[in-house]
C-alpha positions in Angstrom: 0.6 18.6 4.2 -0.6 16.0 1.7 -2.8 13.7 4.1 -6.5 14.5 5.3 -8.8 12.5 7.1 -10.4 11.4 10.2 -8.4 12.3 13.3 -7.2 9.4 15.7 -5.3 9.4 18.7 -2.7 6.8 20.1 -1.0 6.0 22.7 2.5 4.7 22.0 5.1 2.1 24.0 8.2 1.1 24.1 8.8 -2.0 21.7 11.7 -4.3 23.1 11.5 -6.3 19.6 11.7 -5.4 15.8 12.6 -6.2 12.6 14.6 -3.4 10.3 15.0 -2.9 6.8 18.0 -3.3 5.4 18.0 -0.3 3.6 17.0 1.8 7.2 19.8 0.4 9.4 21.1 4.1 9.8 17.6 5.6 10.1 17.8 6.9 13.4 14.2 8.1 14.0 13.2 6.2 16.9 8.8 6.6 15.7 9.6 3.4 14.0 10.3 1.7 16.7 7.1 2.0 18.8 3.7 0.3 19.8 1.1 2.2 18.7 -2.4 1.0 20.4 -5.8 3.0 20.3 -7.4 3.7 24.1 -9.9 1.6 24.1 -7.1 -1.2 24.0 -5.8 -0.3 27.3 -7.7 -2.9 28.9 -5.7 -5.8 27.5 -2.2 -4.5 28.7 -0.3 -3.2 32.1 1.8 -1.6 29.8 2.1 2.2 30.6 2.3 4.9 27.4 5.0 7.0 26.9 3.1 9.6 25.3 0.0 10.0 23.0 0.4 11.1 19.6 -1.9 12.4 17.0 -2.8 10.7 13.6 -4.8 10.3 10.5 -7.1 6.9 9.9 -6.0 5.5 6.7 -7.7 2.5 5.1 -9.1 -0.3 7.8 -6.4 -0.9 10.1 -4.1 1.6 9.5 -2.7 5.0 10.5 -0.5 8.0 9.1 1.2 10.7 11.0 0.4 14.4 10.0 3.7 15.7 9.3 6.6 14.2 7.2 9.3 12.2 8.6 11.4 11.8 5.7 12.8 12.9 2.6 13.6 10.4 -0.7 14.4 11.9 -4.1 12.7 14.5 -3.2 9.1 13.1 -2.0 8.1 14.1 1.9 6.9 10.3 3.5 4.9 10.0 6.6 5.0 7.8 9.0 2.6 4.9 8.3 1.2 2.3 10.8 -0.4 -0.8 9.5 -2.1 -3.2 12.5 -3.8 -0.9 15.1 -7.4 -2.1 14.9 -10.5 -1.6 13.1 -14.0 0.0 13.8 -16.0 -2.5 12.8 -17.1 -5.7 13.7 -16.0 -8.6 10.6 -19.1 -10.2 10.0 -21.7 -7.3 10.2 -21.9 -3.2 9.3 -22.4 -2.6 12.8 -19.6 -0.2 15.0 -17.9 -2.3 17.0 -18.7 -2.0 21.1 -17.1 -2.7 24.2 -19.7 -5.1 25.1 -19.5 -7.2 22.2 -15.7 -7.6 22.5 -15.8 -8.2 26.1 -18.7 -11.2 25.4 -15.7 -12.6 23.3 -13.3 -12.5 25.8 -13.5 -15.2 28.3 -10.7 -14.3 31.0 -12.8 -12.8 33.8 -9.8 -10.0 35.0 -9.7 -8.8 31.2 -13.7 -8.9 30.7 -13.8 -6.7 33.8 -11.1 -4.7 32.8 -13.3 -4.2 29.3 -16.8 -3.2 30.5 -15.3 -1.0 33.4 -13.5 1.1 31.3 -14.9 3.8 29.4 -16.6 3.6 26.1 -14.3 5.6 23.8 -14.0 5.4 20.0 -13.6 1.5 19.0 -10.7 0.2 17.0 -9.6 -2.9 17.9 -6.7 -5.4 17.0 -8.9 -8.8 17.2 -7.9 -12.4 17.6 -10.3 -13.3 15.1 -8.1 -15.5 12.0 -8.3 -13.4 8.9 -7.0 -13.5 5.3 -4.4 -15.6 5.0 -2.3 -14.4 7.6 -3.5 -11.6 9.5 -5.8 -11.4 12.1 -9.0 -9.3 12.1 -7.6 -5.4 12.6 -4.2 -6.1 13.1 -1.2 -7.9 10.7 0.5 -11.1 11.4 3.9 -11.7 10.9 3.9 -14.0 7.8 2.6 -11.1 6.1 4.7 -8.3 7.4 7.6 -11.1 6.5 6.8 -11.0 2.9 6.6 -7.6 2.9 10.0 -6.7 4.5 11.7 -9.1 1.9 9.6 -7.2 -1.4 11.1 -3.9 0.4 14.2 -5.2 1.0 14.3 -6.3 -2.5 13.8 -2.7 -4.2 16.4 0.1 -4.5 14.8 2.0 -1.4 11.8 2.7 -3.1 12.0 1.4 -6.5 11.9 -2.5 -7.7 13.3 -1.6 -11.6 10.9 1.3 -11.8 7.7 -0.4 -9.5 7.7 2.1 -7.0 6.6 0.8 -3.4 6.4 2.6 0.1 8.6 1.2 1.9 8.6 -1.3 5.2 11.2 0.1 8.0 10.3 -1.7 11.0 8.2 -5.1 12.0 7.3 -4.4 15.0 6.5 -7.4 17.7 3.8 -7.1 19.7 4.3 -8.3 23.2 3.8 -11.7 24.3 1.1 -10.6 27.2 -0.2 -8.3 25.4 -0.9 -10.7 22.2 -2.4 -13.7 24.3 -4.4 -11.1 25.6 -5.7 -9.5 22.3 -6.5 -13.7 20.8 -9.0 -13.8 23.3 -11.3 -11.5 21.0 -12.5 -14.1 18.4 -15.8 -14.7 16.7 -15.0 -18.3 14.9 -11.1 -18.7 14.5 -8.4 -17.9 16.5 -5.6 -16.7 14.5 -2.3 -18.6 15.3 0.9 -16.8 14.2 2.6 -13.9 15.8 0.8 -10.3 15.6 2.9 -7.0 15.0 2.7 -3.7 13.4 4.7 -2.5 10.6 5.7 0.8 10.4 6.2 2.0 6.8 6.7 5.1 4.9 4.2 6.8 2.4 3.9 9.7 0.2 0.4 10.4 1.5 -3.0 8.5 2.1 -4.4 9.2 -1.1 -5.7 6.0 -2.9 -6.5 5.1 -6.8 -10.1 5.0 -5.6 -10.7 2.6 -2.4 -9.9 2.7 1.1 -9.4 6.6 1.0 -11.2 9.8 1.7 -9.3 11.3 -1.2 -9.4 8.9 -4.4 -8.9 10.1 -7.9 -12.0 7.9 -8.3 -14.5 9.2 -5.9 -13.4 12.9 -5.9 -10.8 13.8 -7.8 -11.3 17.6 -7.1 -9.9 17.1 -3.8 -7.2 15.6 -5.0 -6.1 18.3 -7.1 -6.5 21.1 -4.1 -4.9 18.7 -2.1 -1.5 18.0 -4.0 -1.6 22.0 -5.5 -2.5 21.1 -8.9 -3.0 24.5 -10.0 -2.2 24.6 -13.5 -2.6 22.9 -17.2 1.3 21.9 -16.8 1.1 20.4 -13.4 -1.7 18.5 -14.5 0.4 17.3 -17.7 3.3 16.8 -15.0 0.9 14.8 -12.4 0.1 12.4 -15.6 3.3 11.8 -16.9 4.3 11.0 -13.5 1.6 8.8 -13.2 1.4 7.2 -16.3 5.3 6.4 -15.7 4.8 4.6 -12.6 1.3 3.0 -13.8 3.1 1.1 -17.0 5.8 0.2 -14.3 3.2 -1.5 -11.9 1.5 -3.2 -14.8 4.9 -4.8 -15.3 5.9 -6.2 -12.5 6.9 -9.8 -13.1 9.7 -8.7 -16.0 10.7 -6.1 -13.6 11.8 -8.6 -10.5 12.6 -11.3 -13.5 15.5 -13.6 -11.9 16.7 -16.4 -14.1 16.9 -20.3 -12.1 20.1 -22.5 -13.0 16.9 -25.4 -14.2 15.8 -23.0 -17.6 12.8 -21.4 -15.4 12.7 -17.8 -14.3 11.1 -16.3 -10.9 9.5 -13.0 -10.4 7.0 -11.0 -8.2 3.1 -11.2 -9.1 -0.4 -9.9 -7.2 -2.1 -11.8 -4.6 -5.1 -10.3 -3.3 -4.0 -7.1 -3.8 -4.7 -4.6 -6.4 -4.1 -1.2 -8.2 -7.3 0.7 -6.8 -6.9 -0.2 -3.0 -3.6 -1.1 -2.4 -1.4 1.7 -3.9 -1.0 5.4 -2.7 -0.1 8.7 -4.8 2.6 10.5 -4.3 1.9 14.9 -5.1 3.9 14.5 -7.9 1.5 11.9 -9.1 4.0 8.8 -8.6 2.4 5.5 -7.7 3.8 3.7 -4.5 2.5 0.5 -4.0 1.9 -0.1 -0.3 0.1 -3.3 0.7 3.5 -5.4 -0.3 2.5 -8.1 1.8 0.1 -9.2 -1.6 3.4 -9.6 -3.8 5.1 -13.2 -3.4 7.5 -14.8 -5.8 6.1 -17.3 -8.7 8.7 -19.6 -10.9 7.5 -20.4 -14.4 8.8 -22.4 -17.6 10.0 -19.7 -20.1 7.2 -20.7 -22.1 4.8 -19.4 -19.8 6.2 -15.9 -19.0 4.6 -14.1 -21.9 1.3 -15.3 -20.9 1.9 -13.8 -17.4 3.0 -11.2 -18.5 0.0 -10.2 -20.6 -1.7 -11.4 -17.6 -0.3 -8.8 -15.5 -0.9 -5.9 -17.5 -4.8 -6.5 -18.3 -5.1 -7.6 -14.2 -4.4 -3.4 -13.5 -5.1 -2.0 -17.3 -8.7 -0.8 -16.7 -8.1 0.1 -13.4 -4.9 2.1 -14.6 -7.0 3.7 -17.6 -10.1 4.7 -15.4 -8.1 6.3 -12.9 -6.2 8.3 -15.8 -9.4 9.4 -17.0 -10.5 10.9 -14.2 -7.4 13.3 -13.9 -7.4 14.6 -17.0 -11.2 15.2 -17.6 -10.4 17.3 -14.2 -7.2 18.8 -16.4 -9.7 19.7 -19.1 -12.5 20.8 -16.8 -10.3 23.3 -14.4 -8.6 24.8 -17.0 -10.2 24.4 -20.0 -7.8 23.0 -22.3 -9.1 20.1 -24.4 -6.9 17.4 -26.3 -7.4 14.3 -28.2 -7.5 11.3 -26.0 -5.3 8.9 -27.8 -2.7 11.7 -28.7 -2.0 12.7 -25.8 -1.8 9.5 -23.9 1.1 8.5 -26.9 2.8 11.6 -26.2 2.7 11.0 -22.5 3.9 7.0 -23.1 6.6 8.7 -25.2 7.8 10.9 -22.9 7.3 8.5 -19.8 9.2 5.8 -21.2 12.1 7.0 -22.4 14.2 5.9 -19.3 12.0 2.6 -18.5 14.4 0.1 -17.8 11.7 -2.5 -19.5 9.3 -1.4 -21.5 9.2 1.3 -24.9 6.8 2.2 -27.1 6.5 1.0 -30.8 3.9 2.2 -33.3 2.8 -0.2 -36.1 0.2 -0.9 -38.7 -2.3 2.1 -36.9 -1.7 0.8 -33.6 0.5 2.0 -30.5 2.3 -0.9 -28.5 4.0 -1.8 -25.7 7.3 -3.4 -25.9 8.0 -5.1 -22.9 11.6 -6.7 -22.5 12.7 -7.9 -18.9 15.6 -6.8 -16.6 17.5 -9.9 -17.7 17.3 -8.4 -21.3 16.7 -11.9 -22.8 15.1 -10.6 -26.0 13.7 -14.1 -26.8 11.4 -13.3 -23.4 9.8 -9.7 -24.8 5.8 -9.3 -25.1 4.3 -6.9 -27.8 1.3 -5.1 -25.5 -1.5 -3.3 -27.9 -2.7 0.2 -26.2 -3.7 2.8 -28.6 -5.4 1.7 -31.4 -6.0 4.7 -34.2 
């Protein structure tokens, strides 16, 4: 197993409407399919549970099932849920309660319903308008929209080398069950449709946020967790990572598509970053998983390098801090010390070889970056500084 965490329980339903990947149109595992609501939702629906099923709380509103589901190039994914409520109230550190979210709710049969029932362990999807799209616990479906078209964009799990975890199913929440569930607001009721989106992930280890297991917080964990038992798996784990790292920090020349009017579209970050948003795979891959954060932007050719510089120094120090922290656990465990900057060249070297993109160049005592684009318009490539000797 290569997920740990708090345990969570939740009761699942039939879902009569949902959205599927075009890339999972043969998947034939019907756990995609469902409703997944904690108990203390109950009182908002007549809608009766086919079974309860036991997960792992990951990040704020999500959930990931303890054994694999699937199998791609040879990675185990779970089952991930994103949408099924959150523990704590929006505007305060306090645990959320029964009787604060029935004084929210303003139908008398569901406020009943609420402070009858049994206090169990709060996580609620909320009415409450949040983000840009979402509502407070739960996802809305402008967001899981945007993510289903980034997912349906890659290669199953790979956008020219930016790997992501993929989006199988938007799932709609029912109609009842929704007006029900946008009675719970503090200031703004939240508009647009709410669903779930069941995804698949290599774990529920995060870069350092949103995680019990980060290679920022505890590191040492990590390494028991994914079997890092050795110098070479170590050397393996930061190849691996150091591969998919450059890839993320190149996004925009990686989704590059060229407009009949001379300017050229690609993917870039909205409120969503390296340290939070992206999960490790064992093998020290990074999957980006929060897609719902990358949306389309069309500039003038003249502009591309600049975002593309932009791009890479957005994730850079995140990227490096992270990379630091695995291999002074390398050195520490088994006591094998190398030179910073040599090894990190030796590791761009053999990361890169393949990279659709980007290569490495060494020039007047300096290491670079060469990044070209998908499109291979040569006129369009960036020199990136990052070793200097």
């Amino acid at each position: 197993m290569y997920v740990k965490g708090l345990p969570l329980e939740l009761n699942v339903f039939k879902a009569s409407e949902f959205r599927t990947n075009r890339h999972f149109r043969d998947f034939d595992s019907q756990e995609f399919k469902k409703i997944y609501l904690p108990e203390c939702m109950s009182p908002f629906t007549d809608l009766t549970p086919e079974t309860k099923t036991k997960f792992i709380a990951d990040d704020n509103r999500g959930a990931i099932s303890t054994q694999s589901f699937f199998e791609l190039d040879g990675t185990e994914f779970f089952l991930s849920i994103k949408g099924i409520g959150s523990t704590a109230s929006p505007y305060s550190r306090q645990v959320l309660s029964k009787g604060e979210i029935g004084n929210l709710v303003r139908d008398p049969k569901i406020k009943d319903k609420i402070m009858s029932s049994k206090e169990t362990a709060p996580r609620y999807i909320t009415g409450e308008s949040w983000l840009r799209g979402s509502p407070y616990g739960g996802q809305g479906l402008q967001h899981a929209v945007t993510a289903m078209n980034d997912s349906e964009m890659a290669e199953t799990t790979s956008i020219h080398g930016f790997r992501i975890a993929p989006l199988v199913n938007i799932v709609q929440i029912p109609e009842n069950l929704e007006n029900a569930i946008k009675e719970i607001y503090w200031y703004r009721r939240f508009e647009g449709r709410i669903v779930q989106e069941t995804r698949l992930v290599p774990s529920n280890v995060r870069v350092y946020f949103h995680s019990g297991s980060t290679l920022g917080s505890n590191v040492g964990s990590v390494f028991d967790l994914f079997g890092i038992n050795s110098n070479e798996k170590a050397i393996e784990f930061l190849k691996n990572f150091v591969k998919s790292g450059i890839a993320l920090l190149t996004l925009f020349p990686r989704s590059m598509k060229a407009n009949p009017d001379g300017t050229f579209t690609g993917l870039d970050f909205y409120d969503v970053w390296l340290d939070k948003d992206a999960v490790l795979a064992p093998d020290g891959t990074i999957y980006f998983v929060d897609l719902e954060g990358l949306e389309p932007v069309t500039l003038a050719s003249r502009d591309v390098s600049e975002k593309i510089e932009d791009q890479i120094f957005r994730s850079l120090y995140e990227f490096t801090y992270a990379y630091e922290q695995v291999d002074r656990e390398r050195a520490s465990r088994f006591g094998i010390m190398t030179d910073r900057k040599i090894q990190l060249e030796h590791l761009l070297k053999e990361a890169l070889i393949d990279d659709e993109v980007v290569s490495l160049a060494r020039d007047n005592g300096r290491s670079e970056l060469v990044v070209g684009n998908i499109l291979k318009e040569e006129r369009l490539t960036k020199m990136f500084p990052i070793i200097d000797y």
